[in-house]
C-alpha positions in Angstrom: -94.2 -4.1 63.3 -96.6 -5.0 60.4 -95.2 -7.0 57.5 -96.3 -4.3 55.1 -94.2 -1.6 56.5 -90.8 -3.4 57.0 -88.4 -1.9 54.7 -85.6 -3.8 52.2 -83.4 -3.7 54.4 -85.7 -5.2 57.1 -86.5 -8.0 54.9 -83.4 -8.9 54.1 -82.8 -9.6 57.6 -85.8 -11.9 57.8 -85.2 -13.3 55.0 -81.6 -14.8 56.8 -83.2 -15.0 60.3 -81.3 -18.0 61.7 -84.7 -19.3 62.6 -86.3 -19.0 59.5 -88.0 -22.1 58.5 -85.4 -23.9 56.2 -85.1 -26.8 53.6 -85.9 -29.5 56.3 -88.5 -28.0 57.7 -90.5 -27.3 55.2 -90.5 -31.1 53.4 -91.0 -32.3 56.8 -94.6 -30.3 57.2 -96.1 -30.5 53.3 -95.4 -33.6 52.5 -95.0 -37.3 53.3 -92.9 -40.2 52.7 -89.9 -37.9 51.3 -87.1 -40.4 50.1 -84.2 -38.2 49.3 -81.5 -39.0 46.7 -77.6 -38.3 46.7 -74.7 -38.0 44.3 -74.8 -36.6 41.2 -73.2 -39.6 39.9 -70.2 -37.9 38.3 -68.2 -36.4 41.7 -70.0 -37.1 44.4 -73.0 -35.8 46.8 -73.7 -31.9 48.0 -75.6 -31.3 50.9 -76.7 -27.9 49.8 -79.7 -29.5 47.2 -82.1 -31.6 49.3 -83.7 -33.6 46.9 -86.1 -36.3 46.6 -89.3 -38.1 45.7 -92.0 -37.4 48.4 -96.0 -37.5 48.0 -98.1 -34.2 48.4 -101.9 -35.1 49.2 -101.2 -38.5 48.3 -99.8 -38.0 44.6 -95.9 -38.1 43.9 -94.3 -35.1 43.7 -90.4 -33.9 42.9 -88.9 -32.4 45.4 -85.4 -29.8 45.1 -84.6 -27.5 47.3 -81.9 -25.4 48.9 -80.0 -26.0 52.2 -78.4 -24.2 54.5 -78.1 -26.5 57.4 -79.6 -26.1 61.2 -76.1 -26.0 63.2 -72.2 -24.9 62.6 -71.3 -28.4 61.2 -74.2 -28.6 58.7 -73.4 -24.9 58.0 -70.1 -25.5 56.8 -71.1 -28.7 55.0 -73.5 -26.9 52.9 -71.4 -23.7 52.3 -74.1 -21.9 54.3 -76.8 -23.0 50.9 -74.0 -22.0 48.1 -74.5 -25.4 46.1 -71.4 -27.1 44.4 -71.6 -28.0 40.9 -72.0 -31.6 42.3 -75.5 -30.9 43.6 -76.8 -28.4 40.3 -76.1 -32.2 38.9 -77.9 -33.8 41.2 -81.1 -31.1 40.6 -80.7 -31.7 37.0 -80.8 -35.7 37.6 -84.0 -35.3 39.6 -85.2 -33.7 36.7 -85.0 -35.6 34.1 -86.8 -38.4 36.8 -89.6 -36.4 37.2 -89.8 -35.8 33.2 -89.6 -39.5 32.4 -91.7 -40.6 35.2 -94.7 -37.2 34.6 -93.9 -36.0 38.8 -95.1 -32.4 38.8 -91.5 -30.6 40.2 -91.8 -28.0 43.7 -88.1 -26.4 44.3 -88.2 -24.4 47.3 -85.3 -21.7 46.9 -82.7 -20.1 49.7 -79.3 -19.4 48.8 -77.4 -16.4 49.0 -75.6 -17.7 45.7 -73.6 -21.0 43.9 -70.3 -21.6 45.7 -67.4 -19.3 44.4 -64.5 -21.2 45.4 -62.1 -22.3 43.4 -62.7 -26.5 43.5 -66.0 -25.6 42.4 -65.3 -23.3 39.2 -62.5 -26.1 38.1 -65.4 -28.8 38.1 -67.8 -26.5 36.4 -70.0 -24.7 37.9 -71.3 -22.5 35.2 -71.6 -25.6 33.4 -74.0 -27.2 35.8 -76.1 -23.9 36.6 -76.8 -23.7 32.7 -78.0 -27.3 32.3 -80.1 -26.5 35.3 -81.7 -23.7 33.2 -81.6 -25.6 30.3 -83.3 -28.7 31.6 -86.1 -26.8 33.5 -86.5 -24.4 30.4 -88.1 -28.1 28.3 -89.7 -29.6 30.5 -93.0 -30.8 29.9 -94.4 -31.3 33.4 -95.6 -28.6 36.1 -93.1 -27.0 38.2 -93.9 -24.8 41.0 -91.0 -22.5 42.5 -91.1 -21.1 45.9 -88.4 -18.5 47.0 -88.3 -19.4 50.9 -85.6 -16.9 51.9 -82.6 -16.0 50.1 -83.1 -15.8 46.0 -79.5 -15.1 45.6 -78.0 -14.5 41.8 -77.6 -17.6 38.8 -77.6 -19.8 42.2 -81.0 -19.6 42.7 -82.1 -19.3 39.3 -80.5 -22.8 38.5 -84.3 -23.9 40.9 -86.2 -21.0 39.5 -87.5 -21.6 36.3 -90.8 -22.4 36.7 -94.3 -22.6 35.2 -95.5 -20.3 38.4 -92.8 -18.6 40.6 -94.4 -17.7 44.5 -92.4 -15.5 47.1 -93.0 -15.2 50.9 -93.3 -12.2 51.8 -90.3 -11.9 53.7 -88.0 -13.4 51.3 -85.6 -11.6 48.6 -84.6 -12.6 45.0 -82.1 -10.5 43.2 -78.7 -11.0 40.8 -76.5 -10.6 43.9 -76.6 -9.9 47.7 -76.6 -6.5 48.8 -73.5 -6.5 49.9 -71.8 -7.5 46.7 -73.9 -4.9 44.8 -72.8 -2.3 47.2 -68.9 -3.2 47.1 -69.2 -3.1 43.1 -71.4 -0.5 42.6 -69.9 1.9 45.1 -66.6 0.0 46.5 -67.8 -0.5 49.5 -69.9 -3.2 51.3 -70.7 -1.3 54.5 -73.4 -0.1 52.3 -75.3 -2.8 51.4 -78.4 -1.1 53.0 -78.6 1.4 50.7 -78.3 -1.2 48.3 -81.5 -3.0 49.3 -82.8 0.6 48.7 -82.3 0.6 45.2 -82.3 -3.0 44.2 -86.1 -4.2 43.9 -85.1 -7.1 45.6 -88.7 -7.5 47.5 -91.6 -9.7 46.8 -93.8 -6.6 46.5 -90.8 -5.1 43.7 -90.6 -8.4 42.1 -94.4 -8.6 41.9 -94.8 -5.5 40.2 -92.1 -6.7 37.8 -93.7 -10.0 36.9 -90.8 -11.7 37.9 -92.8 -13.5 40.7 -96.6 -14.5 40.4 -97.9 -14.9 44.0 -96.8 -13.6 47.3 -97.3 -16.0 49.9 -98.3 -14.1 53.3 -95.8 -14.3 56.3 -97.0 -14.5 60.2 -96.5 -11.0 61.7 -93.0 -11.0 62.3 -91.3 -13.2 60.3 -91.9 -17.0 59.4 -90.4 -18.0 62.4 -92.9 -16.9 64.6 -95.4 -19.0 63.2 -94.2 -22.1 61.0 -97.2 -23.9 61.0 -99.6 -20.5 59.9 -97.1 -20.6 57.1 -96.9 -24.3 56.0 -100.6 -24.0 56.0 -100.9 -20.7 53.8 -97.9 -22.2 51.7 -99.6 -25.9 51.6 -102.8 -23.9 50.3 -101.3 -21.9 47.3 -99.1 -25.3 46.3 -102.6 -26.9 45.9 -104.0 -24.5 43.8 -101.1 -23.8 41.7 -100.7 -27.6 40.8 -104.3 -28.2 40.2 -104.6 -25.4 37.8 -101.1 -26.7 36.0 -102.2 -30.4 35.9 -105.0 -29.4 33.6 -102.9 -27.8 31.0 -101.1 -30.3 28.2 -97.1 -31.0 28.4 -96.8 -28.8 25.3 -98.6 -25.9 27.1 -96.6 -26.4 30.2 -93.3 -26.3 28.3 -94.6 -23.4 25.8 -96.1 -21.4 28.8 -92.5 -21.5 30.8 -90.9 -20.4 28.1 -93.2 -17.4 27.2 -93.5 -16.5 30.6 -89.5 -15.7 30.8 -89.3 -14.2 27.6 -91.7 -11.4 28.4 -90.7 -11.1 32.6 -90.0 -7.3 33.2 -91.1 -6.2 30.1 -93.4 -2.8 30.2 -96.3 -5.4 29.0 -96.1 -6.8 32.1 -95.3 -3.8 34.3 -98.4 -1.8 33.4 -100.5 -5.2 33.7 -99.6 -5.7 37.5 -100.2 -1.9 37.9 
């Protein structure tokens, strides 16, 4: 079936194929040299942010993005890519790096949402989310976001906030899973694919809303099908998107974010994409 004619609730499913390329995967084919860092220097480390300095084409580049893990044991290490306040910390460290040191930043986003247990709310996680959002919001060198899969609530948004914002085709961004939509909208979960129905949750929704600027074409299929026609398309855009940014001033890049989230959904923007 033809990318174009999958449905929500299609995508969705793509979108947490169990074979869909993931954090690793993708660091391992755009870029070299990666040298990841740990701990947030406060609790302690979370596997769920992969971060790290790596090069891209031979120029140093930031590096955060969201893990899920490749087996059971990583799984469950990583909350299945719900970060812990721990690792929002450890994003907002690499930061504040790549601020004082002028990296550009490229956070690659799949998470169905922060982790909601209990340990995690005591040491803050609404804390650590806001900084995240605080932190990207000033920042005065290019960052590139790249929702990879699941672009699940304030989770994902803590990695969001970006100069340009780019969506595979396949993946989903949206304030909550469908699930969760469906069980408080209607009080019942079973109908979460209704939910994808009504949620604009789709690149091709989230396009026409200006809340993403680019979709990045898939392989027929899914991402999984074809990795490498996908690291190449994605490797492509990344390119182009930083050499445009590089040439704007660090006030421009910080005045530009902000403008850009001010107006995102607005009807300016709407009738513009129309």
């Amino acid at each position: 079936m033809a990318n174009e004619n999958l449905t929500p609730t299609q995508r969705v499913a793509l979108a947490r194929h169990p074979e869909r390329p993931g954090a690793e995967d993708i660091i391992n084919a755009l870029f070299t040299e990666f040298f990841p860092q740990r701990g947030d220097r406060r609790c302690g480390e979370d596997p769920a942010i992969l971060g790290g300095v790596a090069l891209f084409h031979g120029k140093p580049v930031t590096v955060i993005a969201h893990r899920k893990g490749r087996n059971l044991e990583e799984h469950l290490a990583c909350h299945f890519g719900m970060p812990s306040p721990e690792g929002y910390r450890k994003a907002q460290r690499l930061m504040e790096q790549a601020e004082k040191f002028r990296r550009p930043i490229l956070t690659f986003i799949d998470t169905p949402g922060a982790y909601p247990g209990l340990e995690a709310e005591a040491r803050g996680q609404g804390e650590a989310i806001a900084r995240c959002l605080a932190i990207s919001s000033a920042l005065t060198v290019p960052v590139v976001a790249v929702v990879t899969g699941e672009g699940g609530s304030g989770g994902a948004l803590a990695l969001g906030v970006g100069n340009r914002v780019l969506m595979l085709d396949n993946a989903v961004y949206s304030v909550l899973s469908p699930e969760g939509f469906a069980a408080i909208l209607w009080k019942d979960a079973s109908r979460s694919g209704e939910a994808c129905d009504v949620m604009k949750l789709t690149a091709a929704d989230l396009l026409a809303l200006g809340v993403v600027d680019e979709i990045i074409p898939e392989p027929e299929g899914g991402a999984h099908k074809e990795p490498n026609t996908l690291y190449q398309t994605l490797d492509a855009a990344l390119v182009r998107e930083l050499t445009a940014l590089n040439k704007l001033s660090p006030a421009a890049l910080a005045a530009g974010r902000y403008k850009k989230f001010r107006v995102m959904g607005s009807s300016a923007v709407r009738k513009e994409r129309l």
